[in-house]
C-alpha positions as a printed Julia matrix, in Angstrom:
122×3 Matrix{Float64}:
  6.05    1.76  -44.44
  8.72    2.08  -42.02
 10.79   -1.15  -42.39
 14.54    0.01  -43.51
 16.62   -2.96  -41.75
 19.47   -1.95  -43.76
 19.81    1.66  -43.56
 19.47    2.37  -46.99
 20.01    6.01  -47.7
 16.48    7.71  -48.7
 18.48    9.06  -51.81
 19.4     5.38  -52.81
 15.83    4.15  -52.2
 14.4     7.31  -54.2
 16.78    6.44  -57.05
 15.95    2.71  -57.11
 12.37    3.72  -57.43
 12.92    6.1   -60.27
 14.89    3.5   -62.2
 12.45    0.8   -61.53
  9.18    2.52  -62.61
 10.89    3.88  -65.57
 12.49    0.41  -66.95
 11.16   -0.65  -69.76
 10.18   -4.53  -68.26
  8.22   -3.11  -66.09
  4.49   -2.1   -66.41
  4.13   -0.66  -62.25
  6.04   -0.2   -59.4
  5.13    0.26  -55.76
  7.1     0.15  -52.58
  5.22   -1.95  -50.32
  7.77   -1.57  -47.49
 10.57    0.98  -47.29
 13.05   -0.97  -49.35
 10.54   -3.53  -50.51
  9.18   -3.95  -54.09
  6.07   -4.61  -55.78
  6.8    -4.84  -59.51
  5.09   -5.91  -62.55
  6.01   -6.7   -65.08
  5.14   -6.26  -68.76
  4.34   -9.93  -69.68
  1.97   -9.8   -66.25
  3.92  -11.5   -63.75
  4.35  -10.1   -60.3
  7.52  -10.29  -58.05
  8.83   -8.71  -54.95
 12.46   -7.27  -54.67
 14.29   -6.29  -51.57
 16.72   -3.38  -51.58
 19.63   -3.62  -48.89
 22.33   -1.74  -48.17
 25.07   -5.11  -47.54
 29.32   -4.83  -48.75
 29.31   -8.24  -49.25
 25.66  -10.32  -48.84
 26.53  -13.65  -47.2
 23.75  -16.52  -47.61
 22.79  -15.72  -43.31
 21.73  -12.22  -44.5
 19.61  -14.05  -46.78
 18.04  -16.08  -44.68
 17.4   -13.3   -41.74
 15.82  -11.58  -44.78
 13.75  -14.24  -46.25
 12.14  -14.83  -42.48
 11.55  -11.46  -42.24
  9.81  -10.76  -45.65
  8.71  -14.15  -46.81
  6.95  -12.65  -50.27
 10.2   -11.46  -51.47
 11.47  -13.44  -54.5
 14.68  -10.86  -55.26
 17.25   -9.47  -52.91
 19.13   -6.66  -54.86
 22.48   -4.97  -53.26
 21.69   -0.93  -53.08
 24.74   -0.26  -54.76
 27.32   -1.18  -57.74
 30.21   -1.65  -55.78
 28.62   -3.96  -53.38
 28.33   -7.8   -53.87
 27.38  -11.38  -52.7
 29.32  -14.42  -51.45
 29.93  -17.12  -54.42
 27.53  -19.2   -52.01
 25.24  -16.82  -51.5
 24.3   -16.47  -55.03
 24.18  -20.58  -54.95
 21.78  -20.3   -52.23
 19.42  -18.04  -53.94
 19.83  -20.3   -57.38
 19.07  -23.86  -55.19
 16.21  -22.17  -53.47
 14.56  -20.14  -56.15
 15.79  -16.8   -55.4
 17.37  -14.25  -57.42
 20.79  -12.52  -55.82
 21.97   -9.05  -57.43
 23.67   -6.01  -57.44
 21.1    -3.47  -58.95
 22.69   -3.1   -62.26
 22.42   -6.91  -62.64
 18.96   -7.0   -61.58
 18.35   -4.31  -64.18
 19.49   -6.21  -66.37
 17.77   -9.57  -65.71
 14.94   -7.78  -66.21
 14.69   -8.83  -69.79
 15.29  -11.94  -69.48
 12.09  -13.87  -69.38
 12.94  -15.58  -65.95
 15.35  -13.15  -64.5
 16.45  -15.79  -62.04
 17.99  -17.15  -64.41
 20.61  -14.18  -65.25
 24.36  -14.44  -64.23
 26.99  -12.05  -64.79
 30.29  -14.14  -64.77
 33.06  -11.62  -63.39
 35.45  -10.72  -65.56
């Protein structure tokens, strides 16, 4: 399971866990990799989320990522304070992918395509 490109602290990878598998969107929850993960949902549907530890994702992080864990169909900053590049976020929407920061991910979560979620800044 070793696989933590992005030196995400344990304590951040133990917390995402805990959140996950307790959301209420979500029926399971496994880490497949070290910051890779398994979820189903409630209505049955399956994706994959990566947790890194990036400032500022730009759309080459995405792309390094996507090569190196083609099944993943989320990439989710490890903390609040991080972000994404404007174009980064229009990468993931032209090519099926959803960007976040955790709490937006958490949050797109009930939506029933969570792609589909954008918080506008205020």
């Amino acid at each position: 399971m070793q696989d933590n490109t992005w030196d995400v602290p344990y304590s951040t990878i133990c917390f995402v866990e805990r959140a996950l598998c307790g959301h209420t969107k979500i029926a399971r929850c496994v880490r497949t990799k070290d910051t890779v993960f398994r979820i189903e949902l409630m209505n049955e549907k399956t994706i994959h989320m990566l947790l890194v530890h990036e400032y500022n994702l730009s759309v080459a992080t995405i792309q390094w990522a996507q090569a190196k864990f083609p099944e993943v169909d989320y990439i989710v900053t490890s903390m609040d304070w991080f972000g994404y590049t404007k174009d980064a976020k229009q990468y993931g929407k032209n090519n099926d992918l959803g960007i976040f920061t955790f709490r937006e991910f958490m949050g797109a979560l009930h939506r029933k395509n969570p792609k589909t979620y954008f918080k506008k800044d205020k």
